[in-house]
Each structure stands twice: as C-alpha cells, then as structure tokens.
TORKOL-4160 file (C-alpha; in steps of 0.2 Angstrom, whole numbers, padded with zeros to 4 digits, m for minus):
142
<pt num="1" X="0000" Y="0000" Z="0000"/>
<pt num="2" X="0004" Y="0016" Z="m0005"/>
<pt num="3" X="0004" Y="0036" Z="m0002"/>
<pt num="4" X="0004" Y="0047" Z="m0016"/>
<pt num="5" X="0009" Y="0067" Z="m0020"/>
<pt num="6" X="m0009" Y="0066" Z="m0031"/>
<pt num="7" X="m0016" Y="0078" Z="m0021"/>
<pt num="8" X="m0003" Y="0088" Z="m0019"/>
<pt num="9" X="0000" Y="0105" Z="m0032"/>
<pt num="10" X="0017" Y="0106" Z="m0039"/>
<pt num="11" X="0020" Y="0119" Z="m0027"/>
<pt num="12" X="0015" Y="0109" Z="m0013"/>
<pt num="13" X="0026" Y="0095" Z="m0019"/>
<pt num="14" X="0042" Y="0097" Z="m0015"/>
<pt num="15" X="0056" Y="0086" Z="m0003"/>
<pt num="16" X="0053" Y="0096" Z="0012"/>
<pt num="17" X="0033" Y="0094" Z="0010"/>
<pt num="18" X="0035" Y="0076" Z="0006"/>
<pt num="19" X="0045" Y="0072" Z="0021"/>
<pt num="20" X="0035" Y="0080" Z="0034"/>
<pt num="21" X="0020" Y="0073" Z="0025"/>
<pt num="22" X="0031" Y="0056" Z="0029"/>
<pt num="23" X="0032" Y="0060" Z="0044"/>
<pt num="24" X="0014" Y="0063" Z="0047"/>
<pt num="25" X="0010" Y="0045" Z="0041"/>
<pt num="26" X="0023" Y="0035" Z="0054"/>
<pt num="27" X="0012" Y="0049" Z="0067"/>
<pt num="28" X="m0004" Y="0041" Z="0062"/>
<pt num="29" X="0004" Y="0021" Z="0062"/>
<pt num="30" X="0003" Y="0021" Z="0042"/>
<pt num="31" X="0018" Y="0010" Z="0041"/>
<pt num="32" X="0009" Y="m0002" Z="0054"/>
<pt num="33" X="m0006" Y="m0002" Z="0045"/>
<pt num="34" X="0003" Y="m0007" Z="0028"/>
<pt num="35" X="0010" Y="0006" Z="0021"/>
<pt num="36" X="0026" Y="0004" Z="0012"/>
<pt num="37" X="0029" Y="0017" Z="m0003"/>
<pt num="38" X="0027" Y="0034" Z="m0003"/>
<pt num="39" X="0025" Y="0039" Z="m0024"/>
<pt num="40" X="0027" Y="0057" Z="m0031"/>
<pt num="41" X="0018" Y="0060" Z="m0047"/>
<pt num="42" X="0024" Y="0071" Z="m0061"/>
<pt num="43" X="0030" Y="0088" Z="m0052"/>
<pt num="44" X="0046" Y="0079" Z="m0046"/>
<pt num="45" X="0054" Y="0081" Z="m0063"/>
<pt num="46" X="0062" Y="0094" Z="m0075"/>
<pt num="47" X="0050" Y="0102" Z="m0091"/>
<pt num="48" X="0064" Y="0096" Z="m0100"/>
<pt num="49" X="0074" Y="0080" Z="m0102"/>
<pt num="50" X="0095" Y="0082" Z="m0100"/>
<pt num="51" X="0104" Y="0083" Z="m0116"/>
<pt num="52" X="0111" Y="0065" Z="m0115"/>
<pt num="53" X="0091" Y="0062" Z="m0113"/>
<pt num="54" X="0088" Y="0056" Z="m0097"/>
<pt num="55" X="0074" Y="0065" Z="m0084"/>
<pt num="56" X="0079" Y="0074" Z="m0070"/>
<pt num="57" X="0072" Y="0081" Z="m0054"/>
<pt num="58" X="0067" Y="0100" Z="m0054"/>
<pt num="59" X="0081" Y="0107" Z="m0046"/>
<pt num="60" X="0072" Y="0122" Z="m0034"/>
<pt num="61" X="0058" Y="0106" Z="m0028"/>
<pt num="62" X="0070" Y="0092" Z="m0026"/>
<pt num="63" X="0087" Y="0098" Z="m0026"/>
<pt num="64" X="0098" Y="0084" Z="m0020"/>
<pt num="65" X="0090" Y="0074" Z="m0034"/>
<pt num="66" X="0078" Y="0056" Z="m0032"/>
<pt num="67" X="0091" Y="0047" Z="m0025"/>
<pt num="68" X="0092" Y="0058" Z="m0010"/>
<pt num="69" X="0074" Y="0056" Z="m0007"/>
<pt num="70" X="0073" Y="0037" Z="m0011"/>
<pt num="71" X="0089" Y="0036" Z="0004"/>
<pt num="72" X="0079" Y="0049" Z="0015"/>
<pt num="73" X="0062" Y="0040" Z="0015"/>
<pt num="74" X="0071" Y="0022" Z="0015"/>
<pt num="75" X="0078" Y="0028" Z="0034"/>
<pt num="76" X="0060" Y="0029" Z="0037"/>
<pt num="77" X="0054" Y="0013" Z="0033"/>
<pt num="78" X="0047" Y="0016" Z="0016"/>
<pt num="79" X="0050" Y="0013" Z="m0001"/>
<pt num="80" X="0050" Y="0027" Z="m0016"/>
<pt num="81" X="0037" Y="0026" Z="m0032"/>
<pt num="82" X="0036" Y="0041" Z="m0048"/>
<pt num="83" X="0022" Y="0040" Z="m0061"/>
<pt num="84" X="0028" Y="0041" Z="m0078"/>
<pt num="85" X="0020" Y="0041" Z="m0095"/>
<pt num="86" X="0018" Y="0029" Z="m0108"/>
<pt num="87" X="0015" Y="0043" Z="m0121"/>
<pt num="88" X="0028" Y="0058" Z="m0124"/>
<pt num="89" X="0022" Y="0068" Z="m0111"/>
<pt num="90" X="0014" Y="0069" Z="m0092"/>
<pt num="91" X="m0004" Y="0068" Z="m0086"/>
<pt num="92" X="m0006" Y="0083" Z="m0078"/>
<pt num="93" X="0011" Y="0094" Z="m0080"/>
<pt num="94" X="0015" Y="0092" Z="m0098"/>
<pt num="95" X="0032" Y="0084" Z="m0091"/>
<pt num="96" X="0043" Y="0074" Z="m0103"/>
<pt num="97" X="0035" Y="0056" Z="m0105"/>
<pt num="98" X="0042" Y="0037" Z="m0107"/>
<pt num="99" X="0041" Y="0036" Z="m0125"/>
<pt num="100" X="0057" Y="0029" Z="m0132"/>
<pt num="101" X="0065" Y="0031" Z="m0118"/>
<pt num="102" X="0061" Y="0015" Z="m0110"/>
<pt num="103" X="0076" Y="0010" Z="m0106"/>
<pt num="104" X="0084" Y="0025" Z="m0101"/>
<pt num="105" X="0073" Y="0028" Z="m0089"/>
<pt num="106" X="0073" Y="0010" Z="m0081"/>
<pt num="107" X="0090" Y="0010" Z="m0077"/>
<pt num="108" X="0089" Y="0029" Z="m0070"/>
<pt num="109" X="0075" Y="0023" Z="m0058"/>
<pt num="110" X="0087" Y="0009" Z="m0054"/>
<pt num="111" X="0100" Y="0022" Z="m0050"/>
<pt num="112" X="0088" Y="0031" Z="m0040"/>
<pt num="113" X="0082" Y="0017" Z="m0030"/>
<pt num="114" X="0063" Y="0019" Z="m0035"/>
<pt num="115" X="0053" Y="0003" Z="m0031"/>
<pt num="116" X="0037" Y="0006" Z="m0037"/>
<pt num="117" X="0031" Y="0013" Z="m0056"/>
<pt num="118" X="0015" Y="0021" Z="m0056"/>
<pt num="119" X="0015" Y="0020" Z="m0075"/>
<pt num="120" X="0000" Y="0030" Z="m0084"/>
<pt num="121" X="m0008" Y="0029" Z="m0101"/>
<pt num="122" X="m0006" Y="0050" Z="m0105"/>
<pt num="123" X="0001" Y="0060" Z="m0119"/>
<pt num="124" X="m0007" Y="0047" Z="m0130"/>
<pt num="125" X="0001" Y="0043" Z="m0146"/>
<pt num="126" X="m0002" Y="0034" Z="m0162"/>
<pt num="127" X="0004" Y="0018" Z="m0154"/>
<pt num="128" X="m0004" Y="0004" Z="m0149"/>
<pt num="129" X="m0003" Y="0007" Z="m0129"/>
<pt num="130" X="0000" Y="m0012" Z="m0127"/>
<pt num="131" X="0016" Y="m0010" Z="m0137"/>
<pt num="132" X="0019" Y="0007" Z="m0125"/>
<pt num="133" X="0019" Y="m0003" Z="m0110"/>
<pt num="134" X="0025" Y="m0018" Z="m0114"/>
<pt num="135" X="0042" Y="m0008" Z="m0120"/>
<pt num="136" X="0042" Y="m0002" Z="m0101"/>
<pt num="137" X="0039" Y="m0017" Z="m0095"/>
<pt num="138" X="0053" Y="m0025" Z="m0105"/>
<pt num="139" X="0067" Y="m0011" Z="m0099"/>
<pt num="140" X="0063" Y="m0017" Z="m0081"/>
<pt num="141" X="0066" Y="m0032" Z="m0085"/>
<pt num="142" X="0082" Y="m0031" Z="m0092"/>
C-alpha cells in the first residue's frame, strides 16, 4: 500500500513537504497499517529532459536529486514510487514522458532506487498502448 503526492499542487510537492508529509504518516501508524511506498507524481521532474536524454528532478523542488529522497524515505521505513508516462508527455504537468525512452529511464529509476512505477496511459500517441507498456515493461526487466 501506498501514499501518493496526487493531491498535492506542484507547489506543494516538494522534498521538504513530502517528508514532513512522511512524517505525518509514521504519526498516524501508516507503516503499521501497511504502508510501504510513498509515490510522487509528475512535479518531481524537470520540463525538459537532459541533453544525454535522461529526466531529472526540478532542481528548486528536489534539489539533491531522487536518490536523495529514495535514501531519506528508506531511513524511514518506506519505499520510493514516480508515475511516468507511456505517451511523450505527463498527465497533468505536460512533463517529458516514457516514449522511447524506456530504457533510459529504467535504469535511471534503478540508480535512483525507485521501487514502485505508477506508470499512466497519457500524452497518448499513435501507438498501440499495449506496445507502450510492454516496452516499459521489457526495460525493467532487463
């Protein structure tokens, strides 16, 4: 079971939010009653990928990076989810999306030490959305 940043405004979603909103669940008994990942949607990241490609964090709401925050919510017994898109862009942010970049970004969450993919059917392309999340689904398993 899982908490997500859903609710939360991009402005509102920001390490320092998330971990006092962490820290609100252990108060309550969350990871006692089952919860085990805590999931940040779309407004962890850049509006732009890297030029090598890859997605980043957005430097002024994460600035030590996913890692950092995968490691700080780790010491607190929980595990770190993103969402992603299938398509070439987010749901709600108009973020950067999966598309063609499977790969890439598997091995980036691997880095990052991300446990949980909320994956989403959004900025919806011509392709078959079988073959979109099947291609995501083959990166992690390599």
């Amino acid at each position: 079971m899982g908490w997500s940043t859903e609710g939360l405004s991009c402005e509102e979603s920001d390490m320092k939010t998330v971990l006092i909103k962490v820290g609100n669940l252990i108060a309550r008994g969350a990871r006692n009653s089952g919860y085990t990942t805590i999931v940040l949607n779309d407004c962890w990241m850049a509006d732009e990928r890297t030029p090598e490609g890859h997605l980043t964090h957005d430097t002024e709401r994460f600035p030590r990076g996913l890692k950092a925050v995968s490691d700080a919510l780790k010491n607190n017994g929980f595990e770190l989810g993103i969402a992603l898109s299938a398509g070439s862009k987010t749901c709600d942010n108009n973020k950067p999306g999966s598309l063609g970049f499977e790969q890439q970004d598997a091995e980036d969450m691997h880095a990052w030490g991300v446990k949980y993919l909320m994956y989403e059917d959004c900025g919806d392309e011509s392709i078959d959305k079988n073959l979109r999340f099947g291609a995501m689904k083959d990166a992690i398993d390599r």
